[in-house]
matplotlib code that plots the C-alpha trace (Angstrom):
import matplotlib.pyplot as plt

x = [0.0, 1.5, 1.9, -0.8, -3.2, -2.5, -3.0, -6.5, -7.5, -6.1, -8.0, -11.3, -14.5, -16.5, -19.8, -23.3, -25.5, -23.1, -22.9, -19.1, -19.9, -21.7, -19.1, -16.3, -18.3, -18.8, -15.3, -13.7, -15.9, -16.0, -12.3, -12.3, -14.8, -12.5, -9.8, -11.9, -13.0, -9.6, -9.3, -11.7, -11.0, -7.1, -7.2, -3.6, -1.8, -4.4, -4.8, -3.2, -3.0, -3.6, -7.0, -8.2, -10.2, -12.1, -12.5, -13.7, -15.6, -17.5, -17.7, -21.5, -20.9, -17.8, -19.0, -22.6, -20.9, -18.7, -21.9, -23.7, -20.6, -20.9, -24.5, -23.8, -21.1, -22.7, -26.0, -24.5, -22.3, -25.5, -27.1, -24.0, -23.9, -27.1, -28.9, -26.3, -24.2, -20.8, -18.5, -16.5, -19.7, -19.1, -15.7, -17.1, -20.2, -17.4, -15.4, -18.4, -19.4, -15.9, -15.7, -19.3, -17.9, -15.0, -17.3, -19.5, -16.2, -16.0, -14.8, -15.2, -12.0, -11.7, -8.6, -5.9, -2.5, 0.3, 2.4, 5.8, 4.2, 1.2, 0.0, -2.1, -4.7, -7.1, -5.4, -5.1, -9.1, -10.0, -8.0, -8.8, -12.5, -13.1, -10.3, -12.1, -15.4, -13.6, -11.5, -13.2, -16.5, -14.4, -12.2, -15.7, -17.8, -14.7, -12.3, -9.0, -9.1, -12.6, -12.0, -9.4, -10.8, -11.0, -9.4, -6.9, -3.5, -1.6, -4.3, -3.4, 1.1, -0.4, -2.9, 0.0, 1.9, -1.2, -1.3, 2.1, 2.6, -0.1, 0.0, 4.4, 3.5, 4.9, 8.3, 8.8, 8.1, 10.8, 13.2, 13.1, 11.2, 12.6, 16.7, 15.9, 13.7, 16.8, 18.8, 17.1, 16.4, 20.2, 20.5, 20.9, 19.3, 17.8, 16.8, 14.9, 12.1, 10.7, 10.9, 9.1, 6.0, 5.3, 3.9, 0.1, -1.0, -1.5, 1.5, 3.3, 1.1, 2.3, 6.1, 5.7, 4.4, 7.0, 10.2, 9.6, 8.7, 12.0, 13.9, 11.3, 12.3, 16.3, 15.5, 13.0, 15.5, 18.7, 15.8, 15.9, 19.7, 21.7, 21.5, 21.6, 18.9, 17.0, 16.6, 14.5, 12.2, 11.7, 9.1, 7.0, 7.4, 6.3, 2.7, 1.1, -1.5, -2.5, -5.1, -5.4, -3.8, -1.1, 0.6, 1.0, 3.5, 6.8, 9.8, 10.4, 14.3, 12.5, 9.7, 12.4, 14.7, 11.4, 10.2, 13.5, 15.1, 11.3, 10.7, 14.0, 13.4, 9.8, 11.5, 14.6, 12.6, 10.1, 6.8, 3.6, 2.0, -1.1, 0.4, 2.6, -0.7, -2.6, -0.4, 0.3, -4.0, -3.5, -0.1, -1.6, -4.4, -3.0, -0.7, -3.1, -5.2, -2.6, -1.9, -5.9, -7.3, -9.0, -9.3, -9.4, -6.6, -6.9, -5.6, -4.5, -4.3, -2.0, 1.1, 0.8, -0.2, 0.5, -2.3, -3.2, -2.3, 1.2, 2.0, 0.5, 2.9, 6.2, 4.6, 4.8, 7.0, 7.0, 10.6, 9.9, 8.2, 11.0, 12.8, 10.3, 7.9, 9.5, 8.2, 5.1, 3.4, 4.6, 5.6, 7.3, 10.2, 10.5, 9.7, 12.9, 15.3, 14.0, 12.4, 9.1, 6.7, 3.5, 2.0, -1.6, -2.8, -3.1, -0.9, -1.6, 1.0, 3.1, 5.9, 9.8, 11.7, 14.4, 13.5, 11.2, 10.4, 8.7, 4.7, 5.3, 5.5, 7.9, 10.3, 10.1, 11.3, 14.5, 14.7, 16.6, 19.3, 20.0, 22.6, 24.7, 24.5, 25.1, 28.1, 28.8, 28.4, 30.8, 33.5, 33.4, 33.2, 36.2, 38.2, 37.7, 39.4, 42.2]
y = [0.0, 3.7, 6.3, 8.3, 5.1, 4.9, 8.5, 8.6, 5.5, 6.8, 10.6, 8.3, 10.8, 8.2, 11.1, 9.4, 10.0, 9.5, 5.8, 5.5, 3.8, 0.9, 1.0, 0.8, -2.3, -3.8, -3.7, -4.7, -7.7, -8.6, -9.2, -11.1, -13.4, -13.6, -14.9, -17.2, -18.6, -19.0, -21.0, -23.7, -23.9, -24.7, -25.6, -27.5, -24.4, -21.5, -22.2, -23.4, -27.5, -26.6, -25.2, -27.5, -30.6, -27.7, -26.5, -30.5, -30.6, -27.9, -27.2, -26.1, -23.2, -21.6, -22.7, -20.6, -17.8, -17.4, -17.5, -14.7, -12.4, -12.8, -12.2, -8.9, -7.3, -7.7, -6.2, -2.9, -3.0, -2.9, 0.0, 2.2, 1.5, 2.0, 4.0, 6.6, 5.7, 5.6, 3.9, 2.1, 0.2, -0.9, -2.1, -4.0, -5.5, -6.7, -8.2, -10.2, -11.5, -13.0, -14.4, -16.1, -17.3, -18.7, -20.0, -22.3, -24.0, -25.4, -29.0, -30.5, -32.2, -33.4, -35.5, -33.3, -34.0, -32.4, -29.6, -28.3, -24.6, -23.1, -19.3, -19.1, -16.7, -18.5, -17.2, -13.4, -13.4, -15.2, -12.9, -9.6, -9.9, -10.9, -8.6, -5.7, -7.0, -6.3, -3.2, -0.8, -0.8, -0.3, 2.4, 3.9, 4.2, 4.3, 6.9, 8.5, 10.6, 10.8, 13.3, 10.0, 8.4, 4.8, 5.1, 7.5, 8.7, 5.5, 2.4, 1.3, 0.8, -1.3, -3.1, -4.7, -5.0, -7.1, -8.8, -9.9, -10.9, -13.5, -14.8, -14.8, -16.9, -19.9, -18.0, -16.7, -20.2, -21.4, -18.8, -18.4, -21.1, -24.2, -23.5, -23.0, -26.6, -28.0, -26.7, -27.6, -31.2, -31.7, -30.7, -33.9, -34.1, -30.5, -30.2, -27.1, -28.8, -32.1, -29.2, -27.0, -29.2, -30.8, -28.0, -26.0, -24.8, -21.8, -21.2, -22.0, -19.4, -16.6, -18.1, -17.1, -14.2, -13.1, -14.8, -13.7, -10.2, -10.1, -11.3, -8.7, -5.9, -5.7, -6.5, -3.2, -1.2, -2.4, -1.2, 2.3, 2.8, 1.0, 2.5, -0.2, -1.5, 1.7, 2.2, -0.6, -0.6, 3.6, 2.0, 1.1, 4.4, 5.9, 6.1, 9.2, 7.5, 4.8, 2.6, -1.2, -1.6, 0.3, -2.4, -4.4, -1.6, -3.8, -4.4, -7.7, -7.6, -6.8, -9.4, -12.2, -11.1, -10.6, -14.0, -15.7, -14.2, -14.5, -18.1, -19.3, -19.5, -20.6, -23.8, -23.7, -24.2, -26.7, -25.1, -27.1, -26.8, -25.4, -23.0, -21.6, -21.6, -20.1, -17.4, -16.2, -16.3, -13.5, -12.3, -10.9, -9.6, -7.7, -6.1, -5.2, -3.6, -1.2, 0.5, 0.8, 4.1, 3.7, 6.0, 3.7, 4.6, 1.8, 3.4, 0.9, -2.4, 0.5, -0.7, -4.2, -4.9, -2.5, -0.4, 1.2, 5.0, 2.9, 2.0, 5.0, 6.5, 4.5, 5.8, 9.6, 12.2, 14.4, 15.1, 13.3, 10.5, 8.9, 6.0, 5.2, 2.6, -0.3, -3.3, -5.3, -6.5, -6.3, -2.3, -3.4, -3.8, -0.2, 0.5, -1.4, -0.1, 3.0, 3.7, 4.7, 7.6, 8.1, 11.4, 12.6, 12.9, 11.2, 11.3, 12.7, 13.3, 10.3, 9.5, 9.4, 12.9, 13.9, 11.3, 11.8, 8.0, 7.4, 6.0, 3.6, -0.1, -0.9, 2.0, 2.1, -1.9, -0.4, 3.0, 1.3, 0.2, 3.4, 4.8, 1.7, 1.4, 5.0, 4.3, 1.1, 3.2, 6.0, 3.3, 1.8, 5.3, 5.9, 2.7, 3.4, 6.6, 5.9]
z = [0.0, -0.9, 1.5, -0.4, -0.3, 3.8, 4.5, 2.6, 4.7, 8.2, 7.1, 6.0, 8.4, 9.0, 9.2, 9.6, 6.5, 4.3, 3.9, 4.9, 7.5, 6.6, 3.8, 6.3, 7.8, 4.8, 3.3, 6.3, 7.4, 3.2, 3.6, 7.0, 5.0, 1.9, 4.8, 6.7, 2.9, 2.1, 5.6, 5.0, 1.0, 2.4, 6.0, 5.8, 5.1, 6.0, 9.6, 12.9, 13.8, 17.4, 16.5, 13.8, 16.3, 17.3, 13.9, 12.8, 16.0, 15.1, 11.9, 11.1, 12.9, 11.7, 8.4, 9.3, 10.9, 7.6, 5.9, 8.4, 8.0, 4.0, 4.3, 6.8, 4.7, 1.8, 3.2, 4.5, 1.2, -0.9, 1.1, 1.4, -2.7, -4.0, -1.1, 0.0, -3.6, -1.6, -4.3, -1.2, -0.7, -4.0, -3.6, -0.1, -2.2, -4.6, -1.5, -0.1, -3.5, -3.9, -0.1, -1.3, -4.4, -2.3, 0.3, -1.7, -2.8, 0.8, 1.1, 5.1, 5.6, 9.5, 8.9, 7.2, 6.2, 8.1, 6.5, 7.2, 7.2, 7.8, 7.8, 10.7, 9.0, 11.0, 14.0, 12.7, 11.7, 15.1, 17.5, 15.3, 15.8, 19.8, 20.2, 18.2, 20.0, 23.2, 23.3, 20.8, 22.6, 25.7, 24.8, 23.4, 26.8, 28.8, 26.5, 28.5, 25.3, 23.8, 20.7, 19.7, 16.1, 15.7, 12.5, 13.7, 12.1, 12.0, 12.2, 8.7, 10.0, 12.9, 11.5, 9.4, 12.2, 14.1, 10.9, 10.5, 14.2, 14.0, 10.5, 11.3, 14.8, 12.8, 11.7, 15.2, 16.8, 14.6, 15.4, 19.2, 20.6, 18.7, 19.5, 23.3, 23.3, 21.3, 24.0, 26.8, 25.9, 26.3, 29.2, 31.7, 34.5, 35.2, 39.2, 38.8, 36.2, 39.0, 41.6, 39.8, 37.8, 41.1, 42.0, 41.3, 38.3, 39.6, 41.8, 38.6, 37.0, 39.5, 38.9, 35.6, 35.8, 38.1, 36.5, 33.0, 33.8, 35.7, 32.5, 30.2, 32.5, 32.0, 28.6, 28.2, 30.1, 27.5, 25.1, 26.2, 27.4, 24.4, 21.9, 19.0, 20.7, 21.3, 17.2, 17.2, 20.1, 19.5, 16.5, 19.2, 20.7, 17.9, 17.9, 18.8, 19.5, 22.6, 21.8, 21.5, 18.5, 19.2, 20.6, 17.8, 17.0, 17.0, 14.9, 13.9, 15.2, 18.9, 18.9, 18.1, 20.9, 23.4, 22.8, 23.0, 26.1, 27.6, 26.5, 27.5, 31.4, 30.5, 29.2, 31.4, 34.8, 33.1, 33.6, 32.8, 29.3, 30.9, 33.3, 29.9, 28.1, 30.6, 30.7, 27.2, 27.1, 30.0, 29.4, 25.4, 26.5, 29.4, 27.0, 24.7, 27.8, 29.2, 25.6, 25.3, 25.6, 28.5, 31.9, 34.6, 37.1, 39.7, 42.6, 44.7, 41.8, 39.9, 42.8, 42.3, 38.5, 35.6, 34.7, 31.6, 33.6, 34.6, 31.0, 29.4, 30.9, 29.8, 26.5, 27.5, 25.9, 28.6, 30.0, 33.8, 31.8, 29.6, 30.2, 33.4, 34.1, 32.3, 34.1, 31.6, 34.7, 38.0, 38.8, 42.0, 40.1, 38.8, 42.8, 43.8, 40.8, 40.9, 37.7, 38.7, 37.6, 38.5, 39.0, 39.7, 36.1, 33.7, 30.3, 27.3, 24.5, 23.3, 20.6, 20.4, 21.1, 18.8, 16.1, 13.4, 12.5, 9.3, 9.4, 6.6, 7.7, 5.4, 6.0, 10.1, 9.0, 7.5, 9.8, 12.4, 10.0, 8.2, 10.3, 9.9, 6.3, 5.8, 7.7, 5.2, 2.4, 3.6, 4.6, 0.9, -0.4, 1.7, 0.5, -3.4, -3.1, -1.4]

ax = plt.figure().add_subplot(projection="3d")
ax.plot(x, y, z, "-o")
ax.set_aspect("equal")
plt.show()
């Protein structure tokens, strides 16, 4: 998509009366459906082997709510076209007529054949709509910011970016988790792992939380203070914006060292499969709460677990705010290192200082490495003339 494609979309007033609206619904709902087609058309490479009993199990109702979502997008498609004669409810009528096209191709195929790689756009459509049931209805009644669009300046960068990080679970899996289990299966005799699984579920639970966020702290707080590092976590601080999707807003370079410096005491104490489960459930969503734009302050809760108003601030621009609350989800650890901030208010303007980052997804993908190959290029510069 061009920058001048992403700007119209990110400026798109959606004004009653005019039929952008139900064109916005349609088009975006048409091309869920056109995924979720795609899923059940080619379910051994479309969608995730951990979710496919349930799929088998119970397939009349996926296969009816594709069919109610066609039916839907195509419906407020039809009005915004003909009714209010919005030409984007054209292009969603379009949309819904190919997902339906797509859809009656459907083959039920309970025992499939395992692949080497799969997409997981099952995942993406799955988690993008009980997450967009969730949080925008939230951030709607319960607003920090109420004069904040939905489609505000830079929904378009992040939706790729929450698009990429689901339908890329595979690549990442193969690139941080699979070396550590390598690793960790040869290691004999480990006497933290019998220690450890013999104990609750939920006391391992509370481990985790506790150990990883230990591990995800120092590694937020080499985010801020190297520099190297910095370039590529500042993408995330980049958003002007708080919201839900907001914190999607990650370079690739930083999710792959997140996931493997987190995951590796995950696997090197032996935690059970449903206490590691059970937390990345809680562990996601929780993320995706504190960069919502939401004006709950939990007074008390704020100390213990980290709020929205704790996180929000980490996010700041303001001078006394940078480089402070870097804990993910226990603040007592900025208590004891001393890289708390929480003041009375709330806060309100966000984004890097003293770098102007692009809002393109692919060039905040290359920002971080312009400086070094600007360098490069001088040294080789350098080297032919002398």
């Amino acid at each position: 998509m061009t920058d001048q494609l992403r700007e119209k979309f990110e400026n798109l007033e959606l004004n009653a009366g005019l039929g952008k609206i139900s064109a916005f619904i349609s088009m975006s709902l048409a091309l869920l459906c056109v995924f979720g087609a795609l899923c059940f058309l080619f379910p051994t490479v479309m969608t995730m082997p951990e979710l496919r009993p349930i799929y088998a199990k119970h397939y009349q109702v996926f296969y009816f709510s594709l069919m109610a979502g066609i039916f839907i997008s195509a419906g407020f498609g039809a009005f915004s076209a003909i009714v209010r004669q919005n030409r984007y409810g054209f292009y969603g009528l379009c949309i819904a007529l190919l997902a339906a096209v797509l859809g009656c191709g459907l083959i039920k195929a309970p025992i499939l054949p395992n692949v080497p790689f799969y997409a997981g756009i099952d995942y993406f459509v799955l988690t993008l709509v009980i997450l967009a049931f969730i949080f925008i209805p939230l951030e709607g009644f319960f607003a920090k910011n109420p004069d904040q669009k939905i489609l505000r300046v830079g929904w378009v960068t992040d939706m790729k970016y929450f698009m990429v990080s689901h339908i890329g679970i595979q690549l990442f899996t193969f690139l941080t988790v699979m070396p550590i289990q390598y690793w960790i299966t040869h290691i004999p005799n480990n006497p933290i792992v019998p220690y450890v699984q013999a104990q609750p579920i939920w006391l391992q639970f509370i481990e985790l939380l506790i150990v990883v966020d230990f591990v995800v702290y120092w590694l937020h707080r080499a985010m801020h203070e190297v520099n190297f590092l910095w370039r590529f976590h500042a993408i995330h601080h980049s958003t002007e914006h708080m919201d839900w999707l907001a914190s999607s807003r990650l370079h690739v370079v930083e999710v792959l060292m997140t996931r493997f410096l987190a995951t590796l005491p995950i696997f090197l104490m032996g935690f059970h499969t449903s206490a590691v489960f059970a937390y990345l459930i809680f562990i996601s969503i929780h993320a995706i709460f504190i960069h919502s734009n939401v004006r709950f302050r939990f007074p008390y809760l704020r100390w213990i677990i980290a709020t929205p108003e704790f996180h929000h601030w980490h996010h700041s621009s303001e001078k006394p705010a940078i480089d402070k609350n870097y804990a993910a989800f226990i603040p007592v650890y900025d208590l004891i290192f001393k890289s708390v901030y929480m003041p009375n208010h709330l806060a309100s303007v966000y984004g890097t200082v003293g770098y102007k980052i692009p809002n393109s997804f692919v060039k905040q993908f290359t920002w971080p490495f312009k400086r070094y190959t600007k360098r490069l290029k001088a040294f080789f510069q350098k080297q032919e003339k002398e």
